[in-house]
C-alpha positions in Angstrom: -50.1 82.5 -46.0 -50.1 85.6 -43.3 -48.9 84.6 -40.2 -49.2 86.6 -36.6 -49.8 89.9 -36.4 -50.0 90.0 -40.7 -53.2 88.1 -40.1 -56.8 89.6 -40.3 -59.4 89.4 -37.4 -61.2 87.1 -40.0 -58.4 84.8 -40.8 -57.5 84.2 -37.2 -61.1 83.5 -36.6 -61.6 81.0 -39.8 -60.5 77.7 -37.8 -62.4 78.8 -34.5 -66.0 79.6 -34.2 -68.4 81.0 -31.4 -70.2 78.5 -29.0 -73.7 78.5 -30.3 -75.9 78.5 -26.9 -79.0 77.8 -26.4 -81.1 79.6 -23.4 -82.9 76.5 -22.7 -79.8 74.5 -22.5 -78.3 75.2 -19.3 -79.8 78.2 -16.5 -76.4 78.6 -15.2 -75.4 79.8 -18.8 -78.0 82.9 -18.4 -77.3 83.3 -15.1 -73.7 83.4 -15.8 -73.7 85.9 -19.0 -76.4 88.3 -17.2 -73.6 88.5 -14.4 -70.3 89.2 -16.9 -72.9 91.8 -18.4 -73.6 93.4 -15.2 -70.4 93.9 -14.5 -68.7 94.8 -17.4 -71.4 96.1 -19.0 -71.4 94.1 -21.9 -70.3 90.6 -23.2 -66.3 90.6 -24.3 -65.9 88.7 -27.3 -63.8 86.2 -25.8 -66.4 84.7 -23.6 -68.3 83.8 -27.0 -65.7 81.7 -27.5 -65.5 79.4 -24.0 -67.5 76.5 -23.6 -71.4 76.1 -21.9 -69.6 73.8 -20.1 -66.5 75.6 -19.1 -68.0 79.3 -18.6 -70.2 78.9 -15.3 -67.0 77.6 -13.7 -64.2 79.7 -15.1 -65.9 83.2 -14.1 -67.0 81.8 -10.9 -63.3 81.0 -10.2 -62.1 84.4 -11.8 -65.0 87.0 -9.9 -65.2 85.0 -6.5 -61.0 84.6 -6.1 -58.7 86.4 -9.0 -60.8 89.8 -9.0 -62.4 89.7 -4.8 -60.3 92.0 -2.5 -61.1 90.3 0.3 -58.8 87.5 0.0 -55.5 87.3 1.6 -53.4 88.6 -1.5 -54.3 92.5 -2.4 -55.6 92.7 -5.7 -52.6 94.6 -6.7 -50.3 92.2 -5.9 -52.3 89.5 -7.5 -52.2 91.6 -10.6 -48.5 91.8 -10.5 -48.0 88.3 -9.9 -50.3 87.6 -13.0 -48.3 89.9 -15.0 -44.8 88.3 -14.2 -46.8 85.2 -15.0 -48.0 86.5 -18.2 -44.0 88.1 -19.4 -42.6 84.6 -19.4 -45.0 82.6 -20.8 -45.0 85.0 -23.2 -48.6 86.2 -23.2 -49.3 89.7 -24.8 -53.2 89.5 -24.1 -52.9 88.8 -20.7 -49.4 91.0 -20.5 -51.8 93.7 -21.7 -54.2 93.4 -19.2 -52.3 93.0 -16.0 -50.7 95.9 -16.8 -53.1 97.9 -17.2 -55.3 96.1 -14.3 -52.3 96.8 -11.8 -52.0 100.4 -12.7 -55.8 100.7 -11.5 -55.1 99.1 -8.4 -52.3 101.4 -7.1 -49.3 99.8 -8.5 -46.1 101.8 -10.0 -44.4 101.9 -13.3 -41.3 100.5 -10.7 -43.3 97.9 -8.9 -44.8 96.3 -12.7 -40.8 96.6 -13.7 -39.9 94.7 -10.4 -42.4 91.8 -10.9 -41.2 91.4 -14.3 -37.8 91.4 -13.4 -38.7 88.6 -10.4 -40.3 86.7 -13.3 -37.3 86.6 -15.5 -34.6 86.2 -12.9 -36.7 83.1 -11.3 -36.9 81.8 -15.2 -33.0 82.8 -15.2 -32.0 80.3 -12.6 -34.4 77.5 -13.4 -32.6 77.5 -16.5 -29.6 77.2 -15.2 -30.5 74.4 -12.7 -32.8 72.0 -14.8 -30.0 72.5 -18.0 -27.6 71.5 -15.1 -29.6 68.9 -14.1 -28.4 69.4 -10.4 -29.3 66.9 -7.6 -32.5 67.8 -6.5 -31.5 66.7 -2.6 -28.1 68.7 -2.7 -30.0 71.8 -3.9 -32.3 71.0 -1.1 -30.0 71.2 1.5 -28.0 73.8 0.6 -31.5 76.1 0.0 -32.0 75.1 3.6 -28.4 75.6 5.0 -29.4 79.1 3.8 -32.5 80.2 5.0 -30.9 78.9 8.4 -28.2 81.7 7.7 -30.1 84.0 6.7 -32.7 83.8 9.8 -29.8 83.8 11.8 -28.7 86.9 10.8 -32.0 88.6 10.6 -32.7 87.9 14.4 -29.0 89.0 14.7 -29.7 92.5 13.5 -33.2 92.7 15.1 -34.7 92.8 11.8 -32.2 95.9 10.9 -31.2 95.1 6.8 -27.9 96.2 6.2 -27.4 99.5 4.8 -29.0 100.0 1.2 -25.3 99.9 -0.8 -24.4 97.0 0.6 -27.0 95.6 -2.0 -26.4 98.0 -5.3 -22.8 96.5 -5.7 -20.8 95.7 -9.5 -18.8 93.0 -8.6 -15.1 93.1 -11.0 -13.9 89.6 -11.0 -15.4 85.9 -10.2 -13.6 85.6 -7.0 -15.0 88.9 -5.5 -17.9 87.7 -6.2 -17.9 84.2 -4.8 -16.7 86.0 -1.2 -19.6 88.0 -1.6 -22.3 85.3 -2.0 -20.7 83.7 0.9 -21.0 86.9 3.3 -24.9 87.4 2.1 -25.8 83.2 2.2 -23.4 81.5 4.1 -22.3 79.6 1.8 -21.7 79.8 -2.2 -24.5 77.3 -3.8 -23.5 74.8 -6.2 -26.3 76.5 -8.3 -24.1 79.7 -8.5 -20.9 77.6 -9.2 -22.5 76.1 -12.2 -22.8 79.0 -13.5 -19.6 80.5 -16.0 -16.9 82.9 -13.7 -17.6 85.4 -16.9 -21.1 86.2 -16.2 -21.6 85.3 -12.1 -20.5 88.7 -11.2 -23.4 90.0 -13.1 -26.1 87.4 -12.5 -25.2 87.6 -8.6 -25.1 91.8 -8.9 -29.2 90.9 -10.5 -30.0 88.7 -8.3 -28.6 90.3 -5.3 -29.7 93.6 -5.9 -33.2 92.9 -6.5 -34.4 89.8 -5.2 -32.3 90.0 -1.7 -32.4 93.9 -1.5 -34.8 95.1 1.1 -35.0 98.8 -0.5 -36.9 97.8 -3.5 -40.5 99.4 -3.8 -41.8 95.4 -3.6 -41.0 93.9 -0.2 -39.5 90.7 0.3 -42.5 88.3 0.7 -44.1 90.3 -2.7 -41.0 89.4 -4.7 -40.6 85.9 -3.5 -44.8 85.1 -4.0 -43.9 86.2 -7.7 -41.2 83.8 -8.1 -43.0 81.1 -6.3 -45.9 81.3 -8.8 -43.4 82.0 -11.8 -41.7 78.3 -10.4 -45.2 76.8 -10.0 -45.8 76.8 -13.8 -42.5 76.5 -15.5 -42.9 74.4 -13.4 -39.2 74.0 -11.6 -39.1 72.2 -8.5 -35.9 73.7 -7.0 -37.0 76.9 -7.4 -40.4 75.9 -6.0 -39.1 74.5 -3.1 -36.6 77.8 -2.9 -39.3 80.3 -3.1 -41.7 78.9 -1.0 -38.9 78.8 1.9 -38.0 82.4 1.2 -41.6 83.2 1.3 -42.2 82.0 4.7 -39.0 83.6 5.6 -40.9 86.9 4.6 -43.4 86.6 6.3 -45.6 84.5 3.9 -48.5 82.3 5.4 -49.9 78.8 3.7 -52.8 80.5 2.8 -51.0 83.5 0.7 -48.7 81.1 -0.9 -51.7 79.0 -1.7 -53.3 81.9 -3.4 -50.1 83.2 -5.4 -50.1 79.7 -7.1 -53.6 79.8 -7.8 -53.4 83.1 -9.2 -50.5 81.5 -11.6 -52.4 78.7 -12.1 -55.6 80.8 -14.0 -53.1 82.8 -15.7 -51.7 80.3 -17.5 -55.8 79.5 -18.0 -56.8 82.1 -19.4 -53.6 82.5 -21.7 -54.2 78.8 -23.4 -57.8 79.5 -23.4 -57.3 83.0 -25.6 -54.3 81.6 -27.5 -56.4 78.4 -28.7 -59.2 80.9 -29.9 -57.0 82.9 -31.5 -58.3 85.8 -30.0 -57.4 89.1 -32.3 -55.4 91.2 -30.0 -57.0 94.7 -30.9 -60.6 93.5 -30.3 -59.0 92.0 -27.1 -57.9 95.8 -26.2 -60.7 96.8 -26.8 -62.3 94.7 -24.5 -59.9 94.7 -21.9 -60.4 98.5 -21.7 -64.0 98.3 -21.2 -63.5 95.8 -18.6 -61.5 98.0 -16.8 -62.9 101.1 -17.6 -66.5 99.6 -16.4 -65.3 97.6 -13.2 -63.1 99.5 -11.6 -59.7 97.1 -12.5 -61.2 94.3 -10.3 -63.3 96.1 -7.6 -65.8 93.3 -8.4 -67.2 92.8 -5.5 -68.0 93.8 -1.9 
């Protein structure tokens, strides 16, 4: 039997079929398909597929917070921190709209590489830390010892970074290395230490070079937001509670770090939703594009 991308529209749609609705039913369910229309212009064939009793809420949620640019996230940086959502999960559908989505909303081919490389390090070092199983208080303390540090040094420097090639660095050997973390943190995490000599000078050139590198085209807060909401639905509590502290370090309020983790939250949503109804990627293009194309890539509403 075909499997995956061998499989027909109507073979992926054989086990799962469209909501029959009823007008009479349930006004919210007019009301709410007379408002997708309006502003896409017509019905995508996924929402034939959610529940009366799901839809009302779910684009409620989507129009009033995901796609409004008057919250406190831009809707660009919502996008991207959908998309490094989406590259990890994996999701292709939602993968292929967040790309496309952030593209409309002013970000660069470089800041859609950057989010995904935030994703994939954050997924990196969870990894590393939950295969570890590392004490949860020790990694707590330490994560704290250096944001200390690193605040230190920041009012230090009068919020002056160090020069930009301090940060793109290939390290030769572990020990070089290790004195390195040191000089940035303050101290060499056990998290780092766990790690094998023959790929740390590597993994701390990644991690250091993007993640800690103030010359990136995404700014500090931006990247750690994206690996907060990455963490949030691994999930992995240390690098929750590491993100979140880096965040605020940033320049992150409650309210934007709220947000971030919502914005993960609906897309992992929306990515079980369209993989349990087997949604047919091309049709989901297709859609996607008109959705786009029609609204503006999430200038919903006023």
């Amino acid at each position: 039997m075909p499997t995956g991308k061998q499989q027909t529209e109507k073979e992926m749609r054989s086990t799962y079929q469209p909501v029959p609705r009823s007008s009479s039913k349930w006004r919210a369910i007019d009301e709410t398909l007379a408002d997708i229309r309006s502003t896409f212009g017509a019905i995508p064939d996924f929402v034939n597929f959610i529940t009366d009793e799901s839809l009302p809420g779910v684009w409620a949620e989507a129009k009033n917070l995901y796609f409004n640019p008057n919250t406190a996230l831009e809707l660009k940086l919502k996008n991207l921190i959908s998309l490094g959502v989406s590259a990890q999960i994996p999701c292709e559908l939602i993968g292929y709209f967040e790309q496309a989505a952030s593209l409309n909303n002013g970000a660069t081919p470089q800041e859609q590489s950057e989010a995904t490389a935030m994703a994939a390090i954050t997924r990196h070092w969870s990894t590393v830390l939950n295969g570890s199983q590392m004490d949860r208080d020790a990694f707590r303390k330490e994560a704290d010892q250096i944001m200390d540090y690193v605040k230190k040094a920041m009012e230090k420097s009068g919020g002056k970074p160090p020069p930009q090639e301090t940060f793109l660095v290939k390290f030769s050997s572990a020990a070089e290395t290790y004195k390195d973390i040191e000089k940035t943190l303050g101290l060499v995490p056990k998290f780092f230490l766990l790690f094998p000599e023959e790929g740390i000078a590597g993994a701390w050139s990644e991690f250091k070079g993007l993640q800690l590198n103030p010359y990136t085209s995404l700014k500090g807060k931006q990247k750690e937001l994206i690996g907060l909401a990455v963490a949030a639905q691994i999930p992995c509590d240390y690098c929750i509670y590491f993100h979140r502290a880096a965040g605020k370090l940033n320049g992150a309020t409650d309210r934007e770090i709220q947000e971030a983790i919502a914005v993960a939250a609906m897309a992992r949503h929306w990515s079980t939703l369209f993989h349990g109804m087997q949604l047919n990627l091309a049709t989901f293009r297709s859609d996607a594009d008109q959705m786009l194309a029609k609204a503006g890539a999430g200038r919903l509403t006023s």
